[in-house]
N, C-alpha and C positions, 0 to 999 in steps of 0.2 A: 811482233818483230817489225812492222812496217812502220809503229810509231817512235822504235828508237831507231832505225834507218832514216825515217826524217828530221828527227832530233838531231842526229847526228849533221844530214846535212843543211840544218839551219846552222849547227856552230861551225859549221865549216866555210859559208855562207859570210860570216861574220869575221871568222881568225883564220881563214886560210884552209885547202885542201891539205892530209896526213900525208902527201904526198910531199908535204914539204919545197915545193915550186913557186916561186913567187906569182904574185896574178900581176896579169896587163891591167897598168894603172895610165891615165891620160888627166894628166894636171893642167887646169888655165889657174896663171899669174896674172891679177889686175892689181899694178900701182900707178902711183901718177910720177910724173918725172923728180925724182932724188933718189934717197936712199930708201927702202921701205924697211917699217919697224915692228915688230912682233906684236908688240902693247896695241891692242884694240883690232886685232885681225880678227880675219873672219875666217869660218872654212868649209863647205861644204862635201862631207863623204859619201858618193851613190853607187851602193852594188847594183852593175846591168843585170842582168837575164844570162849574158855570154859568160859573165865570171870579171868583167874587166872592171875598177872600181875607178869613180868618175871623178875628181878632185876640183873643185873650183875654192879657191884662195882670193882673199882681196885685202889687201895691206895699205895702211896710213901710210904716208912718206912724212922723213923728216929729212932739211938742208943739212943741219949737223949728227945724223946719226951716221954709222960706221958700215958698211956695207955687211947686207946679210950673204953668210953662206951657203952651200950647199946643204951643209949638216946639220945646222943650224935649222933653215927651211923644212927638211926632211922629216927633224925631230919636232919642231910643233908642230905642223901636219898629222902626224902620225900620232898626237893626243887626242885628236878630232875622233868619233867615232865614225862608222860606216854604217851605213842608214840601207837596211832592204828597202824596195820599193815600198811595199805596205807599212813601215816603217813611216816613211817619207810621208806618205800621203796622209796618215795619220798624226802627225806632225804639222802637217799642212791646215788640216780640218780644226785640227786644236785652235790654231794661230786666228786663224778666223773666223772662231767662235769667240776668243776673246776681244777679237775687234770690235764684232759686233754686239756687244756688251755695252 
């Protein structure tokens, strides 16, 4: 029983409590001054330890692109995945193993 109570709460971890609650999310926007444009963003998704998922975005600008939305924002963001910690850090050790290659 105790390995599907934690199964459980790793996918809960990942898609949210069955409580149905949104989680405290804390987004930084880095663009440079214009418009910033979806094409070649980047995004970083980290579940804390507390439950709050950590967002860091960073966006191209272009002088002639059309200003991004709310919605717009929200919805590619929200294609990113959310990384647990051991996740992350396994992620991390990858990246630097093929540097070091």
């Amino acid at each position: 029983m105790k390995g599907i109570a934690k199964r459980l709460r790793q996918q809960e971890d990942q898609i949210g409590g069955a409580d149905g609650k949104p989680r405290r999310c804390l987004r930084l926007v880095e663009y440079s001054p214009g418009a910033p444009v979806l094409e070649n963003a980047t995004c970083r998704r980290t579940l804390c330890p507390d439950g709050t998922v950590m967002e860091s975005v960073e966006f191209h600008t272009s002088s002639d692109s059309p200003e991004l939305t709310q919605e717009e924002l929200d919805e590619s963001v929200a294609g990113f995945p959310v990384e647990t910690p051991m996740r992350s850090v396994r992620s991390g050790l990858a990246r630097l193993e093929q540097v070091n290659r």
